[in-house]
N, C-alpha and C positions, 0 to 999 in steps of 0.2 A: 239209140233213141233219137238223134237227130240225123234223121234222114237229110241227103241233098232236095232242097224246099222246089217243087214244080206248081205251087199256085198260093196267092190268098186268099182268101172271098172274102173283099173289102165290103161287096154290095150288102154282108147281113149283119152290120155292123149293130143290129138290134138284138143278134144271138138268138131270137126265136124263130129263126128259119125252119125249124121240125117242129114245131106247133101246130103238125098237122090241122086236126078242126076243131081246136080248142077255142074256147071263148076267152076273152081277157078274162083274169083272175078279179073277182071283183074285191072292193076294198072289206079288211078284217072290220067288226064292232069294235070303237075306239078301243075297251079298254085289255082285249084280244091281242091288239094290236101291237100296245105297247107293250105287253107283257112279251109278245115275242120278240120286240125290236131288242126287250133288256137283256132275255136269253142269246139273241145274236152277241149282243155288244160283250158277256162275258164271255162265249167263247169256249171252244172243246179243250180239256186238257191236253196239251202240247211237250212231247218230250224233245227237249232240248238235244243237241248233239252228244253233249258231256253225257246225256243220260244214257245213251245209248251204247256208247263208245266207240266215237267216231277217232277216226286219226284228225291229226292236222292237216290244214289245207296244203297245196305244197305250196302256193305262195297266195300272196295278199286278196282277199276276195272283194270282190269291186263294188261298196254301194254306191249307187245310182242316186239322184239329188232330184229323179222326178218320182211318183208314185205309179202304180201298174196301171195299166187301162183296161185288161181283161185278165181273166182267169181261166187256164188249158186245163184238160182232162186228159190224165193217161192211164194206161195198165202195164202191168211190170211185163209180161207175159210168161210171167212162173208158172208153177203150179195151181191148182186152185186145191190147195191143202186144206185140211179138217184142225190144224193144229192151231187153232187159234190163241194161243198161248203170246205173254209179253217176250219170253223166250224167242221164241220163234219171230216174233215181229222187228226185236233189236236185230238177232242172226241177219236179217233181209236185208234192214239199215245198213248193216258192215260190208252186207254182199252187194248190196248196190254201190257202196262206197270206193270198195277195191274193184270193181270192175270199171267204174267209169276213170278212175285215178291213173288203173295199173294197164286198162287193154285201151281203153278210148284215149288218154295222154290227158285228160280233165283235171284241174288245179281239185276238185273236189267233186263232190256228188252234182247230176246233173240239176236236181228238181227241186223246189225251194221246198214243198213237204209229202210226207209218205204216208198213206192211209193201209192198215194192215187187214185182212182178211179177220182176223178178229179184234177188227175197229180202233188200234192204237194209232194214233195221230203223232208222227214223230218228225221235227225238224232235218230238212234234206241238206241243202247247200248252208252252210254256217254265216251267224246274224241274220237269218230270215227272219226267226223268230221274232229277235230284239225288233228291228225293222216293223216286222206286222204288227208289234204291239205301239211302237209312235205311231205308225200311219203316215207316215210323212214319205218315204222313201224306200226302194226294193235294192235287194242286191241282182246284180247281173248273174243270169244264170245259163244253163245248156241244156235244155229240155225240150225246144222248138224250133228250129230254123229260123229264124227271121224275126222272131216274138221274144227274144230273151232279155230285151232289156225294156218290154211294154208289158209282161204279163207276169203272171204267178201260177208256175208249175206243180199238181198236183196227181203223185203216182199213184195208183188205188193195186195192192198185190193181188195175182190173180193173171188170168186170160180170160176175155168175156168175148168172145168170138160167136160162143153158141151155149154160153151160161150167161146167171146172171149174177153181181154179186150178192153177199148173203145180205140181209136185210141191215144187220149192225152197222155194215161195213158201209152200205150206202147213204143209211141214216147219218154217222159219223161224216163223210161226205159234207153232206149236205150245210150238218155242223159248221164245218170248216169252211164252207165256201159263205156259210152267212156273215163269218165273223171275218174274214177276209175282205167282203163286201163292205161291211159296216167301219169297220177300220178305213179302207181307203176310198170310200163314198163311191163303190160300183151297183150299178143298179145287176139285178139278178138275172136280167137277160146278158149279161156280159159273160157267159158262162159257155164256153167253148171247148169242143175234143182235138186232138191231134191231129186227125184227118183233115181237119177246117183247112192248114195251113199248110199242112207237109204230103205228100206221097205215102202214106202210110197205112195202114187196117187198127193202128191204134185210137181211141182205147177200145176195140174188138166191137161188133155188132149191136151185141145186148146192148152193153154198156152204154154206146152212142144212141141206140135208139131211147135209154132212160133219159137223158137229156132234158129233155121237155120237163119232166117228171123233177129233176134236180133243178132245174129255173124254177119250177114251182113251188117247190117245198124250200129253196130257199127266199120267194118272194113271203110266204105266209112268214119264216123266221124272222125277217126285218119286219112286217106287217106293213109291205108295198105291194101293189097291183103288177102284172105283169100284162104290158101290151104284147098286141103281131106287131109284124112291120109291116108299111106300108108296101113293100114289096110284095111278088108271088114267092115265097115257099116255095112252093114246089117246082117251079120253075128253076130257080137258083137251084134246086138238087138236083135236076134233070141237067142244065147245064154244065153242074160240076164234075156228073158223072161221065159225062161227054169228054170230059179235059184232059182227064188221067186214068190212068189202072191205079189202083189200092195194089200196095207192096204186100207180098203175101210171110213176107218175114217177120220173126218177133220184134219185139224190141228191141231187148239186148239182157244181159245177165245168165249165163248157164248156169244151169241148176246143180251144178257142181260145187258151184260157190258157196253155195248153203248147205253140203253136208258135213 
């Protein structure tokens, strides 16, 4: 998952860079508004590590004394299985746990949380959770290259290369990225993919192109507007594509590990 990093794109520090030719989101009716700032502020049911049964970290996991500045999007690049089951959701938790511990050499899981194909929302690297809930401070994590001790990693299971995910799964998403938001005072263009910052194809085509679509639907959950940036768009994508090759490899985790 953390590829060797070959760029940043500092320039779209607005995050709407694929806002193609959308219009700013205009402001919700006051009391629309608040009623979705209230649903951000409580927040998608979150299964803790214990819930799932994570091992121990193998040694002390670092919090951090500043708060995240952005928020990454990943995909696990599993299956895109029908088995939407909590079953199945924890299994992925443990597989991504032993893969990043036992083959990467990782103190713990790389990504502060995991969204499941049938939408369970489960705590990744241990005291994220605690943390997300003061709002005050992140733990250091390994999900990004270069971003691990400014953002907040979120895996969504699956490969979305040339799918999309299922509707739950995105909705949940978007859940979480509100209440992430609203906890650490991120406006909802701060919502960035993997590719932004590393050499990678993660989080896969669809996915990245939803983007725009998940700033939006988490701007209506806080009941904030979302601008463009003053910058070109499309410019900035034209020159990024110029930069690098996109790695045509997964992420990480064989599918071995989950049966």
């Amino acid at each position: 998952m953390t590829t060797p990093a070959q760029h940043t794109r500092r320039a779209v520090v607005t995050g709407a860079f694929a806002l193609a030719a959308g219009s700013a989101l205009s402001l919700l009716p006051t009391g629309r508004a608040q009623a979705a700032a209230s649903a951000a502020a409580a927040g998608p049911e979150i299964v803790s590590c214990a819930g799932w049964g994570a091992r121990a970290a193998s040694e002390s996991v670092v919090v951090l004394s500043n708060r995240p500045e952005r928020i990454i999007v990943h995909h696990t690049a599993t299956l895109n299985v029908t088995d939407y089951s909590q079953q199945r959701a924890f299994a992925l938790a443990r597989a991504i746990q032993t893969y990043h511990m036992d083959a990467q050499g990782w103190i713990d899981t790389g990504q502060h949380f995991t969204v499941s194909r049938g939408a369970y929302v489960m705590e990744g690297r241990h005291n994220s959770l605690a943390e997300l809930r003061t709002g005050k401070r992140q733990v250091r994590a390994a999900h990004c290259v270069g971003q691990n001790t400014v953002s907040i990693g979120i895996e969504n299971e699956g490969t979305y290369m040339t799918e999309e995910p299922p509707a739950a799964q995105f909705a949940k998403l978007a859940d979480l990225c509100a209440y992430i938001c609203d906890q650490y005072g991120l406006a909802a263009s701060e919502i960035y993919g993997h590719r932004d910052f590393n050499s990678t194809s993660c989080p896969g085509d669809r996915l990245y192109a939803q983007l725009p679509t998940l700033r939006k639907q988490v701007a209506v959950r806080l009941g904030t507007s979302l601008t463009e940036p003053a910058s070109d768009p499309f410019q900035d994508l034209i020159d990024e594509a110029a930069a690098h090759a996109l790695s045509p490899y997964p992420e990480y985790l064989p599918e071995r590990l989950l049966r």
